[in-house]
C-alpha positions in Angstrom: 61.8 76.6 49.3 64.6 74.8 47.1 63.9 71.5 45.3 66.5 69.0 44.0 65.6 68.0 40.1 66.5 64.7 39.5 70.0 63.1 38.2 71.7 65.9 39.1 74.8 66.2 41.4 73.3 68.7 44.2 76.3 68.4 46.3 80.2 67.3 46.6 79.3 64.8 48.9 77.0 62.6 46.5 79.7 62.8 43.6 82.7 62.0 45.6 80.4 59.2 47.0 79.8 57.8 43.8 83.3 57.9 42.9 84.6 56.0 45.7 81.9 53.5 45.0 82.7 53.3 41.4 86.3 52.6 42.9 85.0 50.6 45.3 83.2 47.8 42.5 86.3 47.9 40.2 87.9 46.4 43.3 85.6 44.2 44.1 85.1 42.8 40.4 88.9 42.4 40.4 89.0 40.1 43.0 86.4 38.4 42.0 88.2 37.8 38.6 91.5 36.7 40.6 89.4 34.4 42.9 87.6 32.8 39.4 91.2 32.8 38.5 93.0 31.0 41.2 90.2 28.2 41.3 90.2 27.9 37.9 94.0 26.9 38.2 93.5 25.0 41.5 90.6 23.2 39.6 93.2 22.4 36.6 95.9 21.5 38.8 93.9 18.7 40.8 92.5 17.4 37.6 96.0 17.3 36.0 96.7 14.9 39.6 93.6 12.9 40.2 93.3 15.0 43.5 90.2 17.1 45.3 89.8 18.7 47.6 87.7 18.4 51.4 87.4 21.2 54.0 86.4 19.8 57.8 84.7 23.4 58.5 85.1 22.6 62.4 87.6 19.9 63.9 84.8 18.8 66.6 82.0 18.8 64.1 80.5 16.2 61.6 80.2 18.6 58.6 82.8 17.9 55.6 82.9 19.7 52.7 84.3 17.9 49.1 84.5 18.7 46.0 83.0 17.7 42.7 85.8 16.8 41.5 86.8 15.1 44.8 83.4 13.0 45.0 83.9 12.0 41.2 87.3 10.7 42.4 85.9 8.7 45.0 83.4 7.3 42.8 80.2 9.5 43.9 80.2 11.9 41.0 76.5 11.2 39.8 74.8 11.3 43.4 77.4 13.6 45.1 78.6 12.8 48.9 76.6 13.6 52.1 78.9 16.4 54.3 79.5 14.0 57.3 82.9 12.9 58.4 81.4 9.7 60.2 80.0 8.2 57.1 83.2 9.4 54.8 85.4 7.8 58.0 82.4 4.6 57.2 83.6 3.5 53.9 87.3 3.5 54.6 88.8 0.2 54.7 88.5 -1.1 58.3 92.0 -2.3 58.7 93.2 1.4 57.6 90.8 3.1 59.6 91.9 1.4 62.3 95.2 2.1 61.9 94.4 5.7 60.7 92.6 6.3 64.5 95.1 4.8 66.3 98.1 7.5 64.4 95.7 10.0 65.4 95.4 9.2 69.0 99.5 9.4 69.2 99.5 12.4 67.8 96.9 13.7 70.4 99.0 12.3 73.0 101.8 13.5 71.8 100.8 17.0 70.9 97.2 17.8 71.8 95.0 19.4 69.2 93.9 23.3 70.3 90.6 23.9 71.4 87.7 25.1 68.8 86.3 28.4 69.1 82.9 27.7 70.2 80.2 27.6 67.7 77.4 30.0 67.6 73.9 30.3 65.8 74.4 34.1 65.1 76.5 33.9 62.2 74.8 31.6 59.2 77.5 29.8 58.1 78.0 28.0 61.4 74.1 27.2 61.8 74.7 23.7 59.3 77.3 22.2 62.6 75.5 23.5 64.9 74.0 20.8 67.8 76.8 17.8 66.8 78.5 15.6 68.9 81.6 17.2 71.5 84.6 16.0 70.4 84.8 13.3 73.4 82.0 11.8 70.8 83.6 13.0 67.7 85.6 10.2 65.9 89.6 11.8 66.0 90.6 13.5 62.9 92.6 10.8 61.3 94.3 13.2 58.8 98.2 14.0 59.2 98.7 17.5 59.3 102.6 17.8 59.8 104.4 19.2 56.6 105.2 16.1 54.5 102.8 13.5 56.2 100.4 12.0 54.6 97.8 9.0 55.2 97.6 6.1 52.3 94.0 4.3 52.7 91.6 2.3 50.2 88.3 3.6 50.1 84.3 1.6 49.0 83.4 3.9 46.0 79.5 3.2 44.9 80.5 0.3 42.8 81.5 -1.7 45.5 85.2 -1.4 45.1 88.4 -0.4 47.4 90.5 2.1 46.0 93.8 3.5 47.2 94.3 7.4 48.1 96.3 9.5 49.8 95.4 12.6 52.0 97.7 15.4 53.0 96.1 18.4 54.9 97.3 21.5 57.2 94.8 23.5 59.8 93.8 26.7 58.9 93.0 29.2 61.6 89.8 32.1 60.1 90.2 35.0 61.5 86.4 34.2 63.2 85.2 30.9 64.0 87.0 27.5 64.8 89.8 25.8 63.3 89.7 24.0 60.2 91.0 21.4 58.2 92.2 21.7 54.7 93.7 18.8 52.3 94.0 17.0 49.4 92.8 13.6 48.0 94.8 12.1 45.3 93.9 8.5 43.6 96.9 6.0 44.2 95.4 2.8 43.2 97.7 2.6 39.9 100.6 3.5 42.2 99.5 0.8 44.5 98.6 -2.2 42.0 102.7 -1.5 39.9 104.0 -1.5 44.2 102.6 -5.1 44.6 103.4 -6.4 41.1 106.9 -5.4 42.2 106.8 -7.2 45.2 105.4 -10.4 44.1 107.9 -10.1 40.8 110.7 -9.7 43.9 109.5 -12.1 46.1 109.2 -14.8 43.1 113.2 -13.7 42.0 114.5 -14.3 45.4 112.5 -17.9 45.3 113.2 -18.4 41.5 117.3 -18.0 42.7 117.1 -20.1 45.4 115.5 -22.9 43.8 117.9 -22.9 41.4 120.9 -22.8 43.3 119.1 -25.4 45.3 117.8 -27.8 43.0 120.8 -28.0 40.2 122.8 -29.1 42.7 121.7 -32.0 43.2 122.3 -33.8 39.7 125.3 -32.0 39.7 126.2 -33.3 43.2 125.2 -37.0 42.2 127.7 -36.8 38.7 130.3 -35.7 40.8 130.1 -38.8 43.1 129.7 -41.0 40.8 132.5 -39.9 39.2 134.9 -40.4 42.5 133.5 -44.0 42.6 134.3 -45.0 39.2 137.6 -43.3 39.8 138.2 -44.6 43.5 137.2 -48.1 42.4 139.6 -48.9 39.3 139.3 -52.5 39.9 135.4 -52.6 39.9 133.9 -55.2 37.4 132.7 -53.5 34.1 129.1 -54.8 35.1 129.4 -52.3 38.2 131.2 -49.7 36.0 128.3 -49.9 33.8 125.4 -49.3 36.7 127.5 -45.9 37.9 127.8 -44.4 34.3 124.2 -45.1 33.8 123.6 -43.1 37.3 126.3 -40.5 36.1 123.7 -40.0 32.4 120.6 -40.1 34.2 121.8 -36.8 36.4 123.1 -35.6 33.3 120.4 -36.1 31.5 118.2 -35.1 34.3 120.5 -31.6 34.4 120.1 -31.2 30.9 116.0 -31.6 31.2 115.7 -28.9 34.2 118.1 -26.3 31.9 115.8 -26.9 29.3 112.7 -25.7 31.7 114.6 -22.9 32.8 115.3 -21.5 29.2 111.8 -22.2 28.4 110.5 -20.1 31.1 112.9 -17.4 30.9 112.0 -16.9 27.1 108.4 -17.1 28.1 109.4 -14.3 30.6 110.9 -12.0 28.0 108.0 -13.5 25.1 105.4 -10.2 24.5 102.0 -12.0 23.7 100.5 -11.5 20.7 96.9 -11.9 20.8 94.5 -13.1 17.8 91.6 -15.6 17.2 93.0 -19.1 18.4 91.7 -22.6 17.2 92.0 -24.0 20.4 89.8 -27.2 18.5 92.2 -27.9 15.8 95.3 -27.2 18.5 94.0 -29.8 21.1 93.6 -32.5 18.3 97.3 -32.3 17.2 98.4 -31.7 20.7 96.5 -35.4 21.3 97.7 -37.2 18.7 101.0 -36.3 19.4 101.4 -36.8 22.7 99.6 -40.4 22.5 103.0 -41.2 20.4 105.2 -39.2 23.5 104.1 -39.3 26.5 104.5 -42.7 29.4 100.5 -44.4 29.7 98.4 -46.5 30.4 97.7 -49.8 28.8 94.5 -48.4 27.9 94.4 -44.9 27.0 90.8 -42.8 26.9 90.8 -39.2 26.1 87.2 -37.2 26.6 87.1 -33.7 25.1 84.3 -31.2 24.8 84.0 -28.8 21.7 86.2 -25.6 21.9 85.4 -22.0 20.2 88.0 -19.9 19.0 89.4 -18.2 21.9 91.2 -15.0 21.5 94.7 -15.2 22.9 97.9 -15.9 22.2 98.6 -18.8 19.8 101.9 -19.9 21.3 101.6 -19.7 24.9 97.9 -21.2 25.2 99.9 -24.3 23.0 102.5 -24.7 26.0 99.5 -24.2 28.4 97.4 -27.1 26.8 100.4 -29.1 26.1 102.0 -29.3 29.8 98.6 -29.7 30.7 97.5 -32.9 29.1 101.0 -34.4 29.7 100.7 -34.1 33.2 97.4 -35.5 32.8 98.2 -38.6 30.9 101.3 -38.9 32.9 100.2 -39.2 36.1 97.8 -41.4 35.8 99.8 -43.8 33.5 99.8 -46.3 36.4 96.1 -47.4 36.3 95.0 -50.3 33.8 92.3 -47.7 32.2 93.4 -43.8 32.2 90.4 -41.5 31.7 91.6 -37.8 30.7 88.7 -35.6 30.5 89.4 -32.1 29.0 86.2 -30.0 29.8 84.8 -26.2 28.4 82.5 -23.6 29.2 81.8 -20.1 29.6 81.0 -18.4 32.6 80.8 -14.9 33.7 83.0 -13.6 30.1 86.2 -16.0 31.5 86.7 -19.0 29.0 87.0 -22.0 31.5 89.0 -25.4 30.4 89.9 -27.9 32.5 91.7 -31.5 32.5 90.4 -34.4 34.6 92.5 -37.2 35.4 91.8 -40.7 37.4 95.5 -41.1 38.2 97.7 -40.8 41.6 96.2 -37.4 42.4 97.7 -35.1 45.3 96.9 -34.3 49.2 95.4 -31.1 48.5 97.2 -29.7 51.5 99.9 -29.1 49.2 98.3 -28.0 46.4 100.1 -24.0 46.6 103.4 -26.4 45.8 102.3 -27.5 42.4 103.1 -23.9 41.3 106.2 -23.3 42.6 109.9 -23.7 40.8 111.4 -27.4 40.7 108.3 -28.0 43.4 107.5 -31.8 42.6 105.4 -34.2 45.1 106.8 -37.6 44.0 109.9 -38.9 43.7 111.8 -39.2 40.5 111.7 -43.1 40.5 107.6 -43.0 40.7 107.1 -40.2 38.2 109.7 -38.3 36.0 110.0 -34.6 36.0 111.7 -31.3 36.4 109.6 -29.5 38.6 109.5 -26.8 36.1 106.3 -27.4 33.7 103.5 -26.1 36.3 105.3 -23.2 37.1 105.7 -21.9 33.7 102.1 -22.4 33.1 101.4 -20.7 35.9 103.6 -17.8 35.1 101.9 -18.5 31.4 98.3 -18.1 32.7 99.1 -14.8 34.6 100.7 -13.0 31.1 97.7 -13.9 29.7 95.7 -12.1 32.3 93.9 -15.3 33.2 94.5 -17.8 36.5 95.4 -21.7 37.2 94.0 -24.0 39.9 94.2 -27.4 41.0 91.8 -29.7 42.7 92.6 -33.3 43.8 93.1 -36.4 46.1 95.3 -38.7 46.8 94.8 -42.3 44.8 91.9 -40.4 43.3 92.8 -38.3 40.5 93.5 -34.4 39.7 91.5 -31.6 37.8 93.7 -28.5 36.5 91.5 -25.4 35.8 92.3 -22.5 33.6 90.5 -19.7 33.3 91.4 -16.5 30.5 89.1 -13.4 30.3 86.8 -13.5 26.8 88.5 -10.7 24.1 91.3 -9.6 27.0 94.5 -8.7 25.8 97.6 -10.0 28.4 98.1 -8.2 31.4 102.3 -8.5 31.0 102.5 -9.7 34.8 105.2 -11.9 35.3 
């Protein structure tokens, strides 16, 4: 009888096993180090675009795999995301999902989606879809998966916020099992907030050029006939030659004032904030006292003023703000016997808050969107003098500043303007 001793090759068969397994891990540990490879650079290039990745494992099923780097994106880093495309599809804006289901039922119509393989228990992997709703309950896939297409949707992250993204995906046919979906994930919202900047900054150009080929016409128009009555009536009396030049300097004049407003907003335009510790205190003092001296009011004149902190912005435009501010104020209601301007401060909620009461003429608040706009004035020049051109630069002012304007108010019974800058914010450089 012949025994085998142990670790010794008793046959050909054995070693040439062994080699072919030795050959056989080599190959395998080679993949495996292109595979660590290829998501390691997949991994890197994401990052680099604020992208991740999700897998829908089965068209007609619920599961959805996504990434960690995909779920930080989203905003579920630290709890990770449950693997359902129902609640993913559930925090999507509902005005994009809607229109996100309604692309994807043309597309269906237009070219139906091919039939899953049928899902079985027998292979592991498929036992985590297994008993989920048909695809007549399914919601439609809503991502585009044509070369090029893509779908642009804000999303409710765990802080309670919308955030733009964009998905771009292709099917992917395993050689077992049914379809899938693969695709991408990229944060927009950046993209998306410059996009309506440039809007709004177009939108305001085409109304900024219209009002002024609108509006400068009009002094313009009123010099020039004036002009051809003076010349037209040689023989007119020096008494009525008089009351026509006067008309002729007014418009001038009135030319001259809304030029002025234009420069002074087109500077502020170009004018790159710089921020530092302001005395707003010391500021509103001079700005009273000086304007007292200035500004049309009312026999009796009361000004009410809270005290102020230093407020960190920019010295030169808060100034204009504050300025154009208590002029309007003292202003418009320099037709009552007693004018009470009330300038009012608090914080709330890290915003510095300052407003200015008045117990003037007020405004229908129906048309209060109209105090902001360009050479936008609701009285006539004879009741109140103006350009049309001081609330709009504030406005403009208040928005470089990252902060915001309002106006609250009713006719025969006074105005409040409220401004509102962010506490240690530096400007935003909207306009």
């Amino acid at each position: 009888m012949t025994t085998s001793q142990p670790g010794r090759d008793d046959s050909p068969l054995v070693a040439s096993l062994k080699r072919q397994l030795a050959v056989s891990e080599a190959e395998v540990n080679l993949h495996l180090a292109e595979v660590r490879r290829f998501n390691f650079i997949v991994s890197e290039i994401t990052e680099a675009a604020e992208a991740g990745i999700f897998v829908r494992q089965n068209v007609a099923g619920d599961y959805m795999y996504i990434s960690e780097q995909l779920a930080d994106i989203l905003g579920y880093g630290d709890i990770g995301m449950p693997p359902s495309y129902r609640q993913f599809l559930e925090q999507i804006h509902p005005d994009d999902l809607t229109v996100a289901l309604d692309r994807a039922e043309d597309r269906l119509e237009n070219q139906p989606e091919p039939h899953d393989a049928p899902e079985t228990t027998e292979n592991p992997a498929a036992r985590s879809v297994t008993d989920l709703p048909s695809r007549e309950d399914m919601p439609l896939n809503i991502f585009p998966t044509t070369p090029g297409a893509h779908l642009e949707f804000r999303y409710l992250n765990q802080a309670g916020e919308y955030r733009w993204f964009r998905a771009s995906a292709k099917r992917y046919q395993p050689e077992a099992g049914p379809e899938q979906i693969i695709g991408m994930i990229m944060d927009i919202n950046d993209v998306k907030l410059l996009e309506e900047q440039r809007r709004q900054v177009n939108e305001e150009l085409k109304s900024f050029m219209y009002s002024v080929a609108h509006d400068l016409r009009a002094p313009v128009r009123h010099i020039a006939s004036f002009a051809e009555i003076i010349r037209e009536e040689a023989d007119a009396s020096a008494e009525d030659r008089e009351v026509y030049l006067d008309y002729v300097e007014q418009s001038a004049a009135k030319l001259s004032m809304m030029i002025d407003g234009l420069l002074l907003l087109s500077r502020n335009q170009r004018y790159v904030p710089e921020m530092s510790e302001v005395n707003v205190e010391a500021m509103l003092d001079k700005l009273i006292d000086g304007t007292r001296q200035t500004e049309q009011q009312a026999p009796e004149l009361v000004i009410e003023r809270d005290d102020f902190p230093a407020i960190y912005t920019d010295a030169t435009l808060i100034e204009q703000v504050l300025q154009n501010l208590l002029s309007n104020a003292i202003k418009y209601s320099s037709t009552r016997q007693r004018a009470v301007i009330k300038i009012n401060y608090y914080l709330q909620e890290a915003q510095h808050i300052i407003s200015f009461s008045d117990n003037g003429i007020g405004f229908d608040p129906l048309y209060a969107d109209k105090l902001f706009k360009l050479f936008s004035r609701l009285y006539v020049e004879d009741d109140i003098p103006g350009t049309g051109v001081g609330l709009a630069s504030v406005h403009r002012i208040m928005r470089n500043l990252g902060g915001s304007i309002e106006a609250d108010g009713k006719l025969g019974k006074g105005a409040t303007f409220t401004i509102r800058l962010p506490v240690n914010v530096g400007a935003t450089s909207a306009f």
